[in-house]
N, CA, C and O atoms as CSV, one atom per row, in Angstrom:
chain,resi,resn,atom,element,x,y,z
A,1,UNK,N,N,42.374,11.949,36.968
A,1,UNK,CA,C,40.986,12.280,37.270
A,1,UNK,C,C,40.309,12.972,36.085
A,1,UNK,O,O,39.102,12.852,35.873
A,2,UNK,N,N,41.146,13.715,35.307
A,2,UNK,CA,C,40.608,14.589,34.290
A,2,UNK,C,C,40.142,13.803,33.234
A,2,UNK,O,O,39.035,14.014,32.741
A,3,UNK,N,N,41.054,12.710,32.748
A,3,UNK,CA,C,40.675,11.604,31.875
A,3,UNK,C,C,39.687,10.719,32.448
A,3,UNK,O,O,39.218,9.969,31.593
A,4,UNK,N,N,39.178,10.541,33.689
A,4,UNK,CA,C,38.056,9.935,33.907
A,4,UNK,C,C,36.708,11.067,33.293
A,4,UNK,O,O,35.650,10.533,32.962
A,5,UNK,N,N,36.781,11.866,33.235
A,5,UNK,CA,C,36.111,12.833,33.675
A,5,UNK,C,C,35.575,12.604,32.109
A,5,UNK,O,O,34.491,12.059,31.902
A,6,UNK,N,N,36.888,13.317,30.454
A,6,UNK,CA,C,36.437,13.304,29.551
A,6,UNK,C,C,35.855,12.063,29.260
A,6,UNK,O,O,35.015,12.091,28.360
A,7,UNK,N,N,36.063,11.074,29.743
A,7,UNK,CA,C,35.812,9.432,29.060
A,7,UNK,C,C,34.705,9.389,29.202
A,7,UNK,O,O,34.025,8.961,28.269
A,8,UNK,N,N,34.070,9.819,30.433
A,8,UNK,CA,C,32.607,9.693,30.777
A,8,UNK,C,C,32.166,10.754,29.745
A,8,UNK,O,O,31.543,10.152,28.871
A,9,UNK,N,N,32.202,11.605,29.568
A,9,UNK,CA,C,31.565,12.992,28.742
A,9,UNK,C,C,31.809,12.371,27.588
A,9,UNK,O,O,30.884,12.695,26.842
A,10,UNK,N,N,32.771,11.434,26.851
A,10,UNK,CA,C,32.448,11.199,25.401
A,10,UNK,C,C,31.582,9.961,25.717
A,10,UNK,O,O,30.715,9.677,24.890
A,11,UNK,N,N,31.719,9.163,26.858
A,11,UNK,CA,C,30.600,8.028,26.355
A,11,UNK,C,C,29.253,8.510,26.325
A,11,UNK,O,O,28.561,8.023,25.431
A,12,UNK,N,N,28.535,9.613,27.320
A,12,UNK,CA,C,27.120,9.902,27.585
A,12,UNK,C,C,26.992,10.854,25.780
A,12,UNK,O,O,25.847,10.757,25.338
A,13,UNK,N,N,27.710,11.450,25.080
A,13,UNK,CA,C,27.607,12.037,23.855
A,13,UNK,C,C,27.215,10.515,23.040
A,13,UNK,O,O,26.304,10.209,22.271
A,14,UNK,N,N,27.974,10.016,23.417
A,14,UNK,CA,C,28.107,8.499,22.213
A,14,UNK,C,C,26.552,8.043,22.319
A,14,UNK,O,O,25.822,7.827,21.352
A,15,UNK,N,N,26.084,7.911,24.097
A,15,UNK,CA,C,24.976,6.978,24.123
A,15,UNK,C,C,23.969,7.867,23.397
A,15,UNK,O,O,23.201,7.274,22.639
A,16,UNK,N,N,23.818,9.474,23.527
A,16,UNK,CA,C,22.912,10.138,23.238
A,16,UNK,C,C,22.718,10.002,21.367
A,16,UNK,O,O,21.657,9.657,20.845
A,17,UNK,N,N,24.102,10.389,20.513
A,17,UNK,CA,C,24.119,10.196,18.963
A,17,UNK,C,C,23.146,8.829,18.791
A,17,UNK,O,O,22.052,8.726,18.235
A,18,UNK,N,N,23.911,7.887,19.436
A,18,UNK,CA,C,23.183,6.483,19.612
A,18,UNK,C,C,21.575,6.496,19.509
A,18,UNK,O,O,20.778,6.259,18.602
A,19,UNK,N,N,21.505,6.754,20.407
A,19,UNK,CA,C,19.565,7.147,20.828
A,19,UNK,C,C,19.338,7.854,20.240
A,19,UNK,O,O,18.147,7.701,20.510
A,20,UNK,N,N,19.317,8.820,19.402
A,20,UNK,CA,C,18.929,9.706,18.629
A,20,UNK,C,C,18.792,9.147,17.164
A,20,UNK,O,O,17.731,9.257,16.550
A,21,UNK,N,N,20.113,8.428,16.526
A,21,UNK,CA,C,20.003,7.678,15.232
A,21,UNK,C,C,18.952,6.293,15.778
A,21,UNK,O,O,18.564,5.689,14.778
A,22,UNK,N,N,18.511,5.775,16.849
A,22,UNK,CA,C,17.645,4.857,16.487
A,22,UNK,C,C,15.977,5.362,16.525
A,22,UNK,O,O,15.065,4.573,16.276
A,23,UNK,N,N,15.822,6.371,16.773
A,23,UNK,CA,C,14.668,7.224,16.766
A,23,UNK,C,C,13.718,8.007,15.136
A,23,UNK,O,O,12.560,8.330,14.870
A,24,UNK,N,N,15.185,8.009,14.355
A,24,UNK,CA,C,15.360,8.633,13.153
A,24,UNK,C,C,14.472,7.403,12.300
A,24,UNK,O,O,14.799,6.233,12.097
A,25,UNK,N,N,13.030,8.258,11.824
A,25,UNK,CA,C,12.670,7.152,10.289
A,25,UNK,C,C,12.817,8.135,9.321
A,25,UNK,O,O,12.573,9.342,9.312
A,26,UNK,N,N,13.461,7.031,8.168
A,26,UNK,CA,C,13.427,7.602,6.805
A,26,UNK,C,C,12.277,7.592,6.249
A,26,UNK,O,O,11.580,6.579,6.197
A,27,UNK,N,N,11.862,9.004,5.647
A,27,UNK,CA,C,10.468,8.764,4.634
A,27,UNK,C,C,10.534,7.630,3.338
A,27,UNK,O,O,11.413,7.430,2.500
A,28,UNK,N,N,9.448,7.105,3.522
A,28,UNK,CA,C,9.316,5.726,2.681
A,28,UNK,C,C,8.442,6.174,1.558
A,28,UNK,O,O,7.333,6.709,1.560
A,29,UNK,N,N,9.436,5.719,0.368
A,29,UNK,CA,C,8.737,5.965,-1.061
A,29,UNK,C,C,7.481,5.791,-1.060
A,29,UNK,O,O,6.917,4.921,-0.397
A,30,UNK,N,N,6.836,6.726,-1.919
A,30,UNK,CA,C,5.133,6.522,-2.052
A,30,UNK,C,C,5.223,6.377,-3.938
A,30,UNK,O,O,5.616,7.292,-4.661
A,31,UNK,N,N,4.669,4.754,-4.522
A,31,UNK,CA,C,4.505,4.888,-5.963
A,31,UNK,C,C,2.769,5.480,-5.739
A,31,UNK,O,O,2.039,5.614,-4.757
A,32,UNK,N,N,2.637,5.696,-7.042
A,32,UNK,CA,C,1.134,5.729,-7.179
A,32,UNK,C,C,0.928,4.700,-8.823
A,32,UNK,O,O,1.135,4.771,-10.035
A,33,UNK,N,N,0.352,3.746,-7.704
A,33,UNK,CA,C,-0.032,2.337,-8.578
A,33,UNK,C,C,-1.735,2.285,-8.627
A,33,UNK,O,O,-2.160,1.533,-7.750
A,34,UNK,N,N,-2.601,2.789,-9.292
A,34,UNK,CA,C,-3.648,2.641,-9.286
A,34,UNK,C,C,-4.112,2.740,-10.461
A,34,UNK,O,O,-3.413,2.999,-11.440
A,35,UNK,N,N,-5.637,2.497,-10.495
A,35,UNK,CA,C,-6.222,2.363,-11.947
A,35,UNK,C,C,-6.669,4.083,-12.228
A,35,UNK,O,O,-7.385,4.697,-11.437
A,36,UNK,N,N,-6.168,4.620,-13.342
A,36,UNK,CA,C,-6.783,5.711,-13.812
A,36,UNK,C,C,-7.659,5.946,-14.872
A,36,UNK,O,O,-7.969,7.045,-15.332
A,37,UNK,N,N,-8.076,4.734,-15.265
A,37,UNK,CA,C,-9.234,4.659,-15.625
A,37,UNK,C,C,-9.727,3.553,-15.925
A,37,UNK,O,O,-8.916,2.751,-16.389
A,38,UNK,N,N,-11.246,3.056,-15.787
A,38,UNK,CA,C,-11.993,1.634,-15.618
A,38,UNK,C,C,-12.689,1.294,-16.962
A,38,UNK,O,O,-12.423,1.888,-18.008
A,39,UNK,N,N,-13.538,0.363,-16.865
A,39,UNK,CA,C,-13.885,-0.634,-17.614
A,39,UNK,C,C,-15.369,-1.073,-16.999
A,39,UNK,O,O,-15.523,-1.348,-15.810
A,40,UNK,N,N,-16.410,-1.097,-17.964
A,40,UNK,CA,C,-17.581,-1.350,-17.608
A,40,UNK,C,C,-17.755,-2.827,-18.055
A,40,UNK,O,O,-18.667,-3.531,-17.622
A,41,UNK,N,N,-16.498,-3.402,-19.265
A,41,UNK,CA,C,-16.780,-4.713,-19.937
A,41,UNK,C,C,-16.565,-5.641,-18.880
A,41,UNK,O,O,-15.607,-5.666,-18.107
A,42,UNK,N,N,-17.786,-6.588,-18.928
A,42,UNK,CA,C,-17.136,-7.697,-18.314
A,42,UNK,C,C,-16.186,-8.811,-18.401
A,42,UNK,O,O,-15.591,-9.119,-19.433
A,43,UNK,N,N,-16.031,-9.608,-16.868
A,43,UNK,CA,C,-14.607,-10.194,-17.000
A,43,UNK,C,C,-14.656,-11.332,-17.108
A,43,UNK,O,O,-14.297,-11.937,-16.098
A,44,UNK,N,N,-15.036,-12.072,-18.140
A,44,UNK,CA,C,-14.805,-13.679,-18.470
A,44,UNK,C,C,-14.971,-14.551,-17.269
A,44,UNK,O,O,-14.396,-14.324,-16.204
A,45,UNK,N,N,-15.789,-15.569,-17.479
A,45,UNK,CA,C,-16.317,-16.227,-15.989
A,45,UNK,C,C,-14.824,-16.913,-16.034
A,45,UNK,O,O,-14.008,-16.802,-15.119
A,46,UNK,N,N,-14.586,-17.697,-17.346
A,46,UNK,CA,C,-13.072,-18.573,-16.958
A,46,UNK,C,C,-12.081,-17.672,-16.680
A,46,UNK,O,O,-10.994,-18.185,-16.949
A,47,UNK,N,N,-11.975,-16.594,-16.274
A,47,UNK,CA,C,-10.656,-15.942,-15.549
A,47,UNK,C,C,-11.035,-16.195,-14.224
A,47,UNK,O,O,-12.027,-15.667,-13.721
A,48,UNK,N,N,-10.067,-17.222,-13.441
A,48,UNK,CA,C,-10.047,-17.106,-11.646
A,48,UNK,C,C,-9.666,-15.825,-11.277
A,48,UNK,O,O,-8.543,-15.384,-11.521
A,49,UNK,N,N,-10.298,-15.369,-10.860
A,49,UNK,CA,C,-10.186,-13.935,-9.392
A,49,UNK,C,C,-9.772,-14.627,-8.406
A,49,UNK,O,O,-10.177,-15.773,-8.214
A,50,UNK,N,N,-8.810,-13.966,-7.553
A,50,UNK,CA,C,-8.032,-14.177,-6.250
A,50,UNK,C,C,-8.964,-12.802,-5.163
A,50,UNK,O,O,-9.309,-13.042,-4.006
A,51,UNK,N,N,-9.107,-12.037,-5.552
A,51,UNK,CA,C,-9.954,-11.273,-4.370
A,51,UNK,C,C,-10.021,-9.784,-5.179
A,51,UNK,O,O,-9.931,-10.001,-6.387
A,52,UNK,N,N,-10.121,-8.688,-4.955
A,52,UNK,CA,C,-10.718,-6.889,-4.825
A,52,UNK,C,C,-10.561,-6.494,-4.038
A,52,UNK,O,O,-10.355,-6.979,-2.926
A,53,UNK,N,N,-10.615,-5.422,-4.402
A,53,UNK,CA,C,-10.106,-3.913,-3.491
A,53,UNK,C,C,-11.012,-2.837,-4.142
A,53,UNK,O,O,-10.989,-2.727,-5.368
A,54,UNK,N,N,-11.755,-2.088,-3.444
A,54,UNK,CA,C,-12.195,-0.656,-4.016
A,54,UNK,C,C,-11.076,0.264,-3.657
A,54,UNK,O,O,-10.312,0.389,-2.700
A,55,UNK,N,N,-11.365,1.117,-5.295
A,55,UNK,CA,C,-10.395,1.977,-4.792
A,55,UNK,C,C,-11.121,3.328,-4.993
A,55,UNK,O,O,-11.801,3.527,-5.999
A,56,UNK,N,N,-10.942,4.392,-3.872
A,56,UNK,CA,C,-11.483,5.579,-3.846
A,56,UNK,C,C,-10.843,7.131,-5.242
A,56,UNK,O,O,-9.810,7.682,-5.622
A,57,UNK,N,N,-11.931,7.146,-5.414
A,57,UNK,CA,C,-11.154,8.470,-6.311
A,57,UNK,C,C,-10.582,9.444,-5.281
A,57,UNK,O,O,-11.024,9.860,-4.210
A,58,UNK,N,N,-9.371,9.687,-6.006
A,58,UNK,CA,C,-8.121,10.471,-5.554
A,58,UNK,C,C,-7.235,10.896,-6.565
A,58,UNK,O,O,-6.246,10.228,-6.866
A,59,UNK,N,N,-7.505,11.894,-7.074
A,59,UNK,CA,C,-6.652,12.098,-8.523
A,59,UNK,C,C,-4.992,11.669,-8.267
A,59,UNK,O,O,-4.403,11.998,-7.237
A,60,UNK,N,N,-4.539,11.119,-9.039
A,60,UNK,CA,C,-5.050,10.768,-10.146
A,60,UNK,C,C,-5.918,9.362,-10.613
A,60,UNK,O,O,-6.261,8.915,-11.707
A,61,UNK,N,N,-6.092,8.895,-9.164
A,61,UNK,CA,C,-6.924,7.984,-9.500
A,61,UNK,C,C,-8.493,7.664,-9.647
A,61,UNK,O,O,-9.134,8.451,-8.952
A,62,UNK,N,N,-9.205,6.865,-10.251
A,62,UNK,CA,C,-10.574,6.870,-10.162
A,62,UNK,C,C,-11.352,6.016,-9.184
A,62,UNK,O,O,-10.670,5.202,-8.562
A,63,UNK,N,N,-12.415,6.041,-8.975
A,63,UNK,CA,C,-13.420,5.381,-8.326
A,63,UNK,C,C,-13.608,3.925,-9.223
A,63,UNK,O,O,-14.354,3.902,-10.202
A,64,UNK,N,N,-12.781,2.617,-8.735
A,64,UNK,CA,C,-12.978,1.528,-9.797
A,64,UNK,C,C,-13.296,0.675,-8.143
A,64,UNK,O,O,-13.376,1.045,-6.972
A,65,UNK,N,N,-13.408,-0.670,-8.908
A,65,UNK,CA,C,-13.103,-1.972,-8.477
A,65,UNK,C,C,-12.022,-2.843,-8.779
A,65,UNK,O,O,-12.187,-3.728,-9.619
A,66,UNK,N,N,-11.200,-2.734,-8.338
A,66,UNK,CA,C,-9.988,-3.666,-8.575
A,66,UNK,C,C,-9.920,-5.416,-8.502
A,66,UNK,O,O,-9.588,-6.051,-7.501
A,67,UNK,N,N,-10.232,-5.870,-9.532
A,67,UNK,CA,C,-10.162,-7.325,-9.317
A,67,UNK,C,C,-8.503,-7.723,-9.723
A,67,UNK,O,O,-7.758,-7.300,-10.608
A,68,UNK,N,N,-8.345,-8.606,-8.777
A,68,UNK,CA,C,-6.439,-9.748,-9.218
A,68,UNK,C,C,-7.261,-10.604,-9.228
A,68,UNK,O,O,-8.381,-10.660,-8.721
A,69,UNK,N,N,-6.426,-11.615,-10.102
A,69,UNK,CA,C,-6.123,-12.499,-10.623
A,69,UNK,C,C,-4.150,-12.984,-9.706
A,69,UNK,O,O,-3.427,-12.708,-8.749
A,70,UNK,N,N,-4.204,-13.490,-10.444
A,70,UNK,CA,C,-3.017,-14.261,-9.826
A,70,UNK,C,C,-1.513,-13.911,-10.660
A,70,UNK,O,O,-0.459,-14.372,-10.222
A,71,UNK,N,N,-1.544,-13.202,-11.679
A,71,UNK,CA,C,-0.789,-12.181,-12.337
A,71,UNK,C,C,-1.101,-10.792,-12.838
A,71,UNK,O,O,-0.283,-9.907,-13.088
A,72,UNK,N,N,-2.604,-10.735,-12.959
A,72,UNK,CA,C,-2.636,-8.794,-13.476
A,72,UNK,C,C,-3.812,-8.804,-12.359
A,72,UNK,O,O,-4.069,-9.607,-11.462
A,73,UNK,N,N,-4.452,-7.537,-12.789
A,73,UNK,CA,C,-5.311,-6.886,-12.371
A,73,UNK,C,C,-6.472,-6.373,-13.488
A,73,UNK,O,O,-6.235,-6.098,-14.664
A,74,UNK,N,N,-7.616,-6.321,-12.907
A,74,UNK,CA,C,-8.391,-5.687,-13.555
A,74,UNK,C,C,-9.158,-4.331,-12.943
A,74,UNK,O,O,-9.563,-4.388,-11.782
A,75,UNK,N,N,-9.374,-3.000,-13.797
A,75,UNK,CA,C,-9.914,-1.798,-13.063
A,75,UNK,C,C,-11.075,-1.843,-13.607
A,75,UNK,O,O,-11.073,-1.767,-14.835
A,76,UNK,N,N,-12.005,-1.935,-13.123
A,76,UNK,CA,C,-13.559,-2.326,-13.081
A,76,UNK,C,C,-14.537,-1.214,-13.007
A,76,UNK,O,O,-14.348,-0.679,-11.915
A,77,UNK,N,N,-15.275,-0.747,-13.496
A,77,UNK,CA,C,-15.835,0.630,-12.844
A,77,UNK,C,C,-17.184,-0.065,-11.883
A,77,UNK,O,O,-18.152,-0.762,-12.187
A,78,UNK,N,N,-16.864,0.308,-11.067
A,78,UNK,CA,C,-17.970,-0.044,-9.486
A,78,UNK,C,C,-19.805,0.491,-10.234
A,78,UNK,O,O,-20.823,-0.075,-9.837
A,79,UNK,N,N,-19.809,0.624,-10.361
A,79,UNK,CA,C,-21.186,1.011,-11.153
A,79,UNK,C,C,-21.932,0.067,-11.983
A,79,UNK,O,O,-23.163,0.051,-11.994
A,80,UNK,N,N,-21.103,-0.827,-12.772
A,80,UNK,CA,C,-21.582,-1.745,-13.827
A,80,UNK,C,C,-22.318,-2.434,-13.170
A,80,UNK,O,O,-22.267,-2.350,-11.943
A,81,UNK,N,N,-23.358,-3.455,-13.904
A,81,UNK,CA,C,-24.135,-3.872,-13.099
A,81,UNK,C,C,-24.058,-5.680,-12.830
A,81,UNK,O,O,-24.849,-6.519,-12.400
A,82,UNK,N,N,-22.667,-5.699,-13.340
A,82,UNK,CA,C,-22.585,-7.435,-13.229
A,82,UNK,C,C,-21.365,-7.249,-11.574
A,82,UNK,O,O,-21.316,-8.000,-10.601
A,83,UNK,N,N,-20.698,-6.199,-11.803
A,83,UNK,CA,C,-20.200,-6.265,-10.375
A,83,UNK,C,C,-20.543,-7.102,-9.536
A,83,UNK,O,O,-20.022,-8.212,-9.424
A,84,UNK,N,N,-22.189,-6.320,-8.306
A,84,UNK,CA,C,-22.183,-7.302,-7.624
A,84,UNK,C,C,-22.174,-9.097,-7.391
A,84,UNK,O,O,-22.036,-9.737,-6.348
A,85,UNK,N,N,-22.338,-9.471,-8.513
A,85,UNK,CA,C,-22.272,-11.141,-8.940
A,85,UNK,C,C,-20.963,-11.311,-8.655
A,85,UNK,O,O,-20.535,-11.918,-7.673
A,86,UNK,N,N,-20.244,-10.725,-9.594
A,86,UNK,CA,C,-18.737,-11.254,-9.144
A,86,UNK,C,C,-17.736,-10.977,-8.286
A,86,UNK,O,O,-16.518,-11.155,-8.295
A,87,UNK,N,N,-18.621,-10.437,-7.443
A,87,UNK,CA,C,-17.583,-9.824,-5.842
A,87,UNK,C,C,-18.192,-10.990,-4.965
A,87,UNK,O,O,-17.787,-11.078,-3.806
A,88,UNK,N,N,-19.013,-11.777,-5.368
A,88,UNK,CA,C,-19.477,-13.255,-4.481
A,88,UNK,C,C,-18.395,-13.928,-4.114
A,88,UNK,O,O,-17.461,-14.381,-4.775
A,89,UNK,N,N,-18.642,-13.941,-2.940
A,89,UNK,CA,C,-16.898,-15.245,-2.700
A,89,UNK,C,C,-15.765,-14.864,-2.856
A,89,UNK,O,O,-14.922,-15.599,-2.342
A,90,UNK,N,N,-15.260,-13.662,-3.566
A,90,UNK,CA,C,-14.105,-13.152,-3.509
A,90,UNK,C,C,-13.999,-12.372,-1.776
A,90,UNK,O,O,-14.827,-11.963,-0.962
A,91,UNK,N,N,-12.914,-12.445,-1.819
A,91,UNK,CA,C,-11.817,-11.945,-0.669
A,91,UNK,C,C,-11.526,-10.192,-1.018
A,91,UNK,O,O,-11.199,-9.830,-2.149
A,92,UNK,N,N,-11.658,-9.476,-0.169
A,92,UNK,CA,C,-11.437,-8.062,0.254
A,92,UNK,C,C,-10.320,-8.369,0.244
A,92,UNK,O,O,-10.057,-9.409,0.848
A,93,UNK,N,N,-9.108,-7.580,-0.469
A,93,UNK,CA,C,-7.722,-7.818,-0.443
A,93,UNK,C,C,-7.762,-5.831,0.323
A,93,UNK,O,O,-8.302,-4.785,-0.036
A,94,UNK,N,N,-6.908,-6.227,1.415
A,94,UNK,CA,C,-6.310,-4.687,2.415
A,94,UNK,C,C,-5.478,-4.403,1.945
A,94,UNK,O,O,-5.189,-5.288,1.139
A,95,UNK,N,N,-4.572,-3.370,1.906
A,95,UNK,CA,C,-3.280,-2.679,2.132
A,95,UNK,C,C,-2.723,-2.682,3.295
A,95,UNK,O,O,-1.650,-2.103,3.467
């Protein structure tokens, strides 16, 4: 009877460790990938843009426009005045 007794008391420990490690999140790396500083030059009509992102100043980052392309990026300063032309037809890229 006594060994019924512990068997049950280590399985309800087991289920609880159990439930407890699937509850557990690990903090997830944060890089800081942003533009820290922009560019008023404009960006060549023959470069294809894939879409933009604004990005908010947040030190260390600045207040740009982020244009991709389909391998880099460009940091844009939101102010220039050919901007709005070339945010036509591009795609809002989210996080």
């Amino acid at each position: 009877m006594q060994l019924c007794w512990k068997l049950a008391l280590m399985m309800m420990v087991l289920v609880c460790v159990t439930a407890q490690q699937s509850n557990y999140r690990r903090p997830t790396r944060v890089g800081v990938s942003c533009c820290k500083e922009v560019s008023k030059g404009r960006i060549p009509a023959a470069i294809k843009l894939v879409g933009y992102k604004h990005q908010n100043a947040l030190s260390p980052c600045v207040d740009a426009i982020i244009f991709y392309t389909e391998k880099e990026k460009f940091c844009s300063d939101p102010d220039a005045l050919w901007i709005k032309n070339r945010l036509k037809g591009l795609k809002e890229i989210v996080d």
